[in-house]
Rosetta silent file (secondary structure, phi, psi, omega in degrees, C-alpha in Angstrom):
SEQUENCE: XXXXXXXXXXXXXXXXXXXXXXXXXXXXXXXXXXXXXXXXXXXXXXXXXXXXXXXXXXXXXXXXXXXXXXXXXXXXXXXXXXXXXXXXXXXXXXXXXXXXXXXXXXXXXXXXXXXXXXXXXXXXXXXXXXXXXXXXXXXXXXXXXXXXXXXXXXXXXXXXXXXXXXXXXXXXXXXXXXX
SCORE:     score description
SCORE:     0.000 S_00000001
   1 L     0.000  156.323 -177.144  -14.402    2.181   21.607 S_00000001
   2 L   -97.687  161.185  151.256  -13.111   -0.064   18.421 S_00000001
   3 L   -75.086  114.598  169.890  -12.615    0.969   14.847 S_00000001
   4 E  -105.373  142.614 -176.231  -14.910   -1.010   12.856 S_00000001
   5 E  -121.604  127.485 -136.401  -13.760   -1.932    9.383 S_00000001
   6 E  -132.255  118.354  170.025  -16.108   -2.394    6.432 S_00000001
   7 E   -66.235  119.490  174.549  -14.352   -3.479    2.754 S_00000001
   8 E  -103.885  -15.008 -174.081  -16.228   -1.217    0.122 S_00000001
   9 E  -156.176  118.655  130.679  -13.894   -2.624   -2.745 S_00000001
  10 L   -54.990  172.898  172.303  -12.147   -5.390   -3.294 S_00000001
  11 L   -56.655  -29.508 -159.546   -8.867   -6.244   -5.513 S_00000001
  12 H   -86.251  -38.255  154.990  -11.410   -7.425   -7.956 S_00000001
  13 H   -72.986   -6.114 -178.421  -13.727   -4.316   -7.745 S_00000001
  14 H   -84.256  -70.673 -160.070  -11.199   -1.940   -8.215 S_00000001
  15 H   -38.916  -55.637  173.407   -9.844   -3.848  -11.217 S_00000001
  16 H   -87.780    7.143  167.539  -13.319   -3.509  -12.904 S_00000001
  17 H   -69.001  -54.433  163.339  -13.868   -0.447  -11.420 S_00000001
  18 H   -61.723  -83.957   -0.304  -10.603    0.979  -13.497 S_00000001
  19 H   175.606  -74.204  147.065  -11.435   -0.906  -16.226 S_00000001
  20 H   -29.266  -38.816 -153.879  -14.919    0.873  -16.367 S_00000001
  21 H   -92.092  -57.352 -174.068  -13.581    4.405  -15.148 S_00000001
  22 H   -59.568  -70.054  165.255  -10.618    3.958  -18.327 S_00000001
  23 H    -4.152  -67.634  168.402  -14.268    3.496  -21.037 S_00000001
  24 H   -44.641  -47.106  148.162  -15.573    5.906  -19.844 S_00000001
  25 H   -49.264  -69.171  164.835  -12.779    8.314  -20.151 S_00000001
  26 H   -35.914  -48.882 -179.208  -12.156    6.734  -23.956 S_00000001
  27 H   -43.230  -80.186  152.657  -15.470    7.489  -24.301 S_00000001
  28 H   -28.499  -66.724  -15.989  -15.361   11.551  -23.598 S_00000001
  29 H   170.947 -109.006 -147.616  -12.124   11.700  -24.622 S_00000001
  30 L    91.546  -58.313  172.431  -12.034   11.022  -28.129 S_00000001
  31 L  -130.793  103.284  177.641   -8.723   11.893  -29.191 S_00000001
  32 L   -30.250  -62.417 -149.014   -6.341    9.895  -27.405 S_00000001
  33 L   -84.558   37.304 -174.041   -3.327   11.539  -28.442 S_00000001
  34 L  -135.878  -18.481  173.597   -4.414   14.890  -26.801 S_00000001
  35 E   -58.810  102.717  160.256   -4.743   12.852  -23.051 S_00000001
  36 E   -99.900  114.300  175.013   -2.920   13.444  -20.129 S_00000001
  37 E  -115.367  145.484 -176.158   -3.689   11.961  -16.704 S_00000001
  38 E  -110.616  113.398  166.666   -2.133   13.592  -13.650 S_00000001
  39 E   -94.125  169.209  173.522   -2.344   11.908  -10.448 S_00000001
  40 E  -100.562  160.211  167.954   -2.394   14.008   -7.315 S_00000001
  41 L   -80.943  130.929   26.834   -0.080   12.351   -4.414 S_00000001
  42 L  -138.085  -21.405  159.841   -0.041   10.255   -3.142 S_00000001
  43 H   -59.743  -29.738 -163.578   -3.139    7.634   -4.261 S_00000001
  44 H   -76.915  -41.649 -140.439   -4.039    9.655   -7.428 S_00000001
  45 H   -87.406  -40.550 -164.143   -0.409    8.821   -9.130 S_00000001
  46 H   -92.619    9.071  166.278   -0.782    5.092   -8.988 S_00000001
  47 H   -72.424  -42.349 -174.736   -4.538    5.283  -10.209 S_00000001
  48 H   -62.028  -42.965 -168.828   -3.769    7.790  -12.862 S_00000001
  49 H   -75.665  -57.495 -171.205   -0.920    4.796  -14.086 S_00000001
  50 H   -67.047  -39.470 -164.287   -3.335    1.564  -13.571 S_00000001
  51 H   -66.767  -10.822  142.714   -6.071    3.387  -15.883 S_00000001
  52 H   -53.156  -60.449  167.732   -3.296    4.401  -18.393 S_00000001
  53 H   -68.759   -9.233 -161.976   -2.220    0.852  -18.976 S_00000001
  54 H   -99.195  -28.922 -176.161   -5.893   -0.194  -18.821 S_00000001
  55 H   -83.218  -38.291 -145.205   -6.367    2.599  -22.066 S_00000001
  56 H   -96.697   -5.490 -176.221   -3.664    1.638  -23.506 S_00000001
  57 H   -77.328  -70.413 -165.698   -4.797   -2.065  -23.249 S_00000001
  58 H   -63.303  -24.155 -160.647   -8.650   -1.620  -24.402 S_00000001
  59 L  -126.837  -13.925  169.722   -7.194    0.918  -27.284 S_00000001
  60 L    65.023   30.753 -178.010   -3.517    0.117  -28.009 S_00000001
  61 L  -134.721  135.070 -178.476   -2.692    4.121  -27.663 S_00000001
  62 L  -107.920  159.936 -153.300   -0.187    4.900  -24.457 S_00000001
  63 L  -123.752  155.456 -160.829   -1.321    8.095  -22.856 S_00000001
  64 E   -96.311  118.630 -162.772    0.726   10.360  -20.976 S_00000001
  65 E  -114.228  175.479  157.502    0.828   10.536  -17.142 S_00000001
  66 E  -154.783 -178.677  176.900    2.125   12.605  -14.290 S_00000001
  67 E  -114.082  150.355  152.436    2.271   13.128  -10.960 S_00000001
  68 E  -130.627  135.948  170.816    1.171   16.341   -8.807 S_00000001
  69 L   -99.602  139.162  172.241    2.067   17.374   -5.423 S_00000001
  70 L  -148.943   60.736  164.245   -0.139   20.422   -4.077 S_00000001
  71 L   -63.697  -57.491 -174.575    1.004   20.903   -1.020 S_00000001
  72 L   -75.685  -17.854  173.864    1.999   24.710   -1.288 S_00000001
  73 L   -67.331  -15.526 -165.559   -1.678   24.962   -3.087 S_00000001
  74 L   -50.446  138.310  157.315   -3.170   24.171    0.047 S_00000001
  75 L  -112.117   26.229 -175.070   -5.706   26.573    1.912 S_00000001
  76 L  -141.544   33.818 -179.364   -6.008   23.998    5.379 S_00000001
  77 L   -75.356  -31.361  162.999   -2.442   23.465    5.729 S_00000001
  78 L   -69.617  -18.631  168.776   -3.173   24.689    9.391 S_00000001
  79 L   -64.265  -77.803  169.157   -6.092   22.198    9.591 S_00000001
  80 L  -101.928   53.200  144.962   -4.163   18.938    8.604 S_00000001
  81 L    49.848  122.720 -164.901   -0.795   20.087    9.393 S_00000001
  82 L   -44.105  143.781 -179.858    1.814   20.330    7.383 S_00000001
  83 L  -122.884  156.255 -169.696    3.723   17.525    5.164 S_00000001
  84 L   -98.303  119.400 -171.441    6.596   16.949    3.462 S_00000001
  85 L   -64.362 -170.298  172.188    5.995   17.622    0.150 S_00000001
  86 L  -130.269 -178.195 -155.249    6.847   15.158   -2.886 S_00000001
  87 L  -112.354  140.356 -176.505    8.305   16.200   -5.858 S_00000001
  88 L  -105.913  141.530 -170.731    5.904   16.856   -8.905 S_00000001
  89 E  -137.929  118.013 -158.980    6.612   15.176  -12.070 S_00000001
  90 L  -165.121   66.177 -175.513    5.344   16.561  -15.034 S_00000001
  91 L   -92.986   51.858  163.885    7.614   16.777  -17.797 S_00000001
  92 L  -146.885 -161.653 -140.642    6.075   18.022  -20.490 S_00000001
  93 L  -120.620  119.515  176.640    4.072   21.239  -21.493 S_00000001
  94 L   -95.605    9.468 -167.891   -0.310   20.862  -20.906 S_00000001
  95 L   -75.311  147.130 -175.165   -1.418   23.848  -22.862 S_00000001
  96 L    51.410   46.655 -175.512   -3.816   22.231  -25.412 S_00000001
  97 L  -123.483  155.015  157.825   -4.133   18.632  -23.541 S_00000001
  98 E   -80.616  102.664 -177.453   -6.851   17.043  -22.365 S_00000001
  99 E  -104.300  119.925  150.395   -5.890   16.961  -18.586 S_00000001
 100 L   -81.238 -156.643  168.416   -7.557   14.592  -16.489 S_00000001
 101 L  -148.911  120.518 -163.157   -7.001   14.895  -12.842 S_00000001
 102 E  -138.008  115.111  176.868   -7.077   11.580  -10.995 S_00000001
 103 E  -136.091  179.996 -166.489   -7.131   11.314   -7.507 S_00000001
 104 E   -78.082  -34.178 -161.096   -8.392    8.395   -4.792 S_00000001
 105 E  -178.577  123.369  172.761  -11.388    9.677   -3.207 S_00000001
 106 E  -106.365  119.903 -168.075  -12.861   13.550   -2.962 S_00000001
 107 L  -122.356  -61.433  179.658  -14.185   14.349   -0.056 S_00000001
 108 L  -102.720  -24.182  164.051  -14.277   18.474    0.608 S_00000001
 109 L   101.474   14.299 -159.033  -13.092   19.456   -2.522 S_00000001
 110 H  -100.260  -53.097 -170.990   -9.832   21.534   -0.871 S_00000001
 111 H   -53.619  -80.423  175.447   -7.570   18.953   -2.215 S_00000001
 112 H   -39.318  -49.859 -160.465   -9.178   19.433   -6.435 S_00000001
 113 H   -60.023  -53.321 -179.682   -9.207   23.216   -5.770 S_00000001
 114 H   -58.677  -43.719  170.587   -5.606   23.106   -5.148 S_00000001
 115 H   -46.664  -71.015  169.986   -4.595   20.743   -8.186 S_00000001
 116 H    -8.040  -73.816  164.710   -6.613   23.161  -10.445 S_00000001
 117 H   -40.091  -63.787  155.176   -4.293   25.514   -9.043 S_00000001
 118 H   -14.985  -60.564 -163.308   -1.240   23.798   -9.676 S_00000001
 119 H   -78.617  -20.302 -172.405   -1.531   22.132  -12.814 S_00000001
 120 L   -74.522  -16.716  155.866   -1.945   25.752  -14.559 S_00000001
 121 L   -24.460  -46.935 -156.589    2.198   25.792  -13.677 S_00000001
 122 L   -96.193   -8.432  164.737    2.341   23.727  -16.427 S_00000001
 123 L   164.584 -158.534  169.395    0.492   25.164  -18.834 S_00000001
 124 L  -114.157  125.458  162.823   -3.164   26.057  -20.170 S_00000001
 125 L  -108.079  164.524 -169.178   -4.723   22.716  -21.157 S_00000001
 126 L   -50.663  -34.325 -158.009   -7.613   23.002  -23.579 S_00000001
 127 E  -173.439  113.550 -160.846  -10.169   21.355  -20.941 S_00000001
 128 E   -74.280  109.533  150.997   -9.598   20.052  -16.952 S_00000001
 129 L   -96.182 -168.120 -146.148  -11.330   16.763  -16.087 S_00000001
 130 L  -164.483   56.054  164.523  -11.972   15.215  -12.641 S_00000001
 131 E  -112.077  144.515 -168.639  -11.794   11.419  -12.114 S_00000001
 132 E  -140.741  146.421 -167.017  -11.957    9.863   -8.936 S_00000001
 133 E   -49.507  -51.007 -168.925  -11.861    6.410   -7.062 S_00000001
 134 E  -116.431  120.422 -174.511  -14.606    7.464   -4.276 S_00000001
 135 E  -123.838  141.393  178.478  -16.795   10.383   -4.173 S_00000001
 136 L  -122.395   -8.620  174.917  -17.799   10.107   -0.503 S_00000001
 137 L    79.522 -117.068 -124.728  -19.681   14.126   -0.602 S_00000001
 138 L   -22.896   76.868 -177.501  -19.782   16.704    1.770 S_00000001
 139 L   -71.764  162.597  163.793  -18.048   18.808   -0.548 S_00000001
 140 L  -129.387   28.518  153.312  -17.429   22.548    0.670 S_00000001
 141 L  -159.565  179.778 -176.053  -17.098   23.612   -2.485 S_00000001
 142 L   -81.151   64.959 -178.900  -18.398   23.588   -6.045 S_00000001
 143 L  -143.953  138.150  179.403  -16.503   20.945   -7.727 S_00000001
 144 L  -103.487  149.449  165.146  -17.665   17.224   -9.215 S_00000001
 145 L   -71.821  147.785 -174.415  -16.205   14.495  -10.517 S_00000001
 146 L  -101.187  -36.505  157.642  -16.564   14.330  -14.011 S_00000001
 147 E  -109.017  142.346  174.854  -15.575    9.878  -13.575 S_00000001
 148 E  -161.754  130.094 -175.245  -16.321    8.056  -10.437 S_00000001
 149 L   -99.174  -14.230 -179.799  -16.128    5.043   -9.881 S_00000001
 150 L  -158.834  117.303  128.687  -18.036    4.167   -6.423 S_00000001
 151 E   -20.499  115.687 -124.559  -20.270    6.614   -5.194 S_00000001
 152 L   178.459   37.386  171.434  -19.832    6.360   -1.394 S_00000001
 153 L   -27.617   98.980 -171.912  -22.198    8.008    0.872 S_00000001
 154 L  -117.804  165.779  155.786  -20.289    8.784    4.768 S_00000001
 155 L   -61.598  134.894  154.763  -20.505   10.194    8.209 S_00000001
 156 L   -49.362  -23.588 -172.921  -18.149   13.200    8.836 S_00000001
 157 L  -126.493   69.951  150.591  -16.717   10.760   11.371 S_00000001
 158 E  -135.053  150.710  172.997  -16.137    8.273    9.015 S_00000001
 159 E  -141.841  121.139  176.157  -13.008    7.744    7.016 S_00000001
 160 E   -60.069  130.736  154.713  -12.616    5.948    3.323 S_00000001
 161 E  -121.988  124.215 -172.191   -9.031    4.570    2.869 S_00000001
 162 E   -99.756  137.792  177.630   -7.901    3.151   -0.573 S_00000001
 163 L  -124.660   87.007 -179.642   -4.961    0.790   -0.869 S_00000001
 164 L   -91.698  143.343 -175.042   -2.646   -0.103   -3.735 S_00000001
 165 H   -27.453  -64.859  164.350   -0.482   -2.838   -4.811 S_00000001
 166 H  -116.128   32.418  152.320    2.431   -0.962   -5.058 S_00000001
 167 H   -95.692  -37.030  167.422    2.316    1.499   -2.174 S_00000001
 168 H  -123.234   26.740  159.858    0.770   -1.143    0.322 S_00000001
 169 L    84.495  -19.974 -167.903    1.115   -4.915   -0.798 S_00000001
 170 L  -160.380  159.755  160.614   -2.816   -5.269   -1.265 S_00000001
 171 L  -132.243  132.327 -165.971   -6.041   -3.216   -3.116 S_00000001
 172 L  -152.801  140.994  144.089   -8.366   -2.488   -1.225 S_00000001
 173 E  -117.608  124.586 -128.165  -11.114   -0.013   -0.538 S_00000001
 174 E  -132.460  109.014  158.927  -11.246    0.427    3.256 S_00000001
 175 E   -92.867  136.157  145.980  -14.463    2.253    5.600 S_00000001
 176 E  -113.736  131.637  163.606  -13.891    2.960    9.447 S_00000001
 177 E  -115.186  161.358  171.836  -15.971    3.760   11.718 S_00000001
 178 L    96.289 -163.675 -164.340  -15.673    4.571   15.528 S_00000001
 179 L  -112.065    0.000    0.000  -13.265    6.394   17.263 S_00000001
């Protein structure tokens, strides 16, 4: 059977998609200079970066980013089999930050649960947020995005894939279907 492939985003929808997602966040927010976004690896880091330059565009304040790996957070590391982690980069101290959490697309909610986990390494921040490219649902647990930018109703045996400039040459948000 073929893999059929259905564009849910363009370069052009992402762009006002961040653009939108980064407002929003100003919006909540308030005080800038209390912001940290954290992507998770390996889509989250360069999302967490374009909506940092997009605040720092719309507001002329640059906001503080990281990366997270949560590999050892996992609790389904026997489920999708183990990976070579990446190195987490997160050099400064969160206790009394605003942390967002920025990842591509939330699907079961195993992935946030683990970040959660994680990011308390680095400190206590005052208040956790949740934005994400894709909320596609059937979470199996209780956690929401707090930003989303495209809503994204699926099939279990469907899979969303997101694509960025400079991990893969093109942005894109990518459905398959079939087998």
């Amino acid at each position: 059977m073929s893999t059929a492939i259905v564009e849910i985003l363009s370069s052009e929808e992402i762009r006002r998609t961040i653009t939108r997602l980064s407002s929003e966040i100003i919006e909540r927010i308030g005080d800038l200079s209390k912001l940290v976004l954290i992507g998770i690896y390996t889509r989250g880091v360069p999302l967490a970066e374009l909506i940092a330059a997009q605040i720092e565009i719309l507001e002329q304040e640059t906001v503080l980013t990281g990366a997270l790996d949560i590999t050892f957070y996992r609790d389904d590391l026997d489920q999708i089999g183990m990976r070579t982690p990446a190195k987490s980069q997160i050099p400064f101290d969160l206790t009394g930050k605003i942390v967002v959490l920025v990842d591509d697309v939330i699907y079961k909610g195993r992935t946030i649960r683990a970040a959660l986990n994680a990011v308390i390494e680095y400190g206590r921040p005052e208040v956790i947020y949740l934005a994400v490219l894709v909320d596609r649902g059937h979470r199996q647990l209780p956690i929401h995005p707090d930003f989303t930018g495209k809503h994204l109703p699926t099939s279990s045996d469907e899979n969303v894939k997101v694509y960025f400039q400079t991990i893969d040459g093109r942005d894109a948000v990518e459905l398959t279907r079939g087998s």
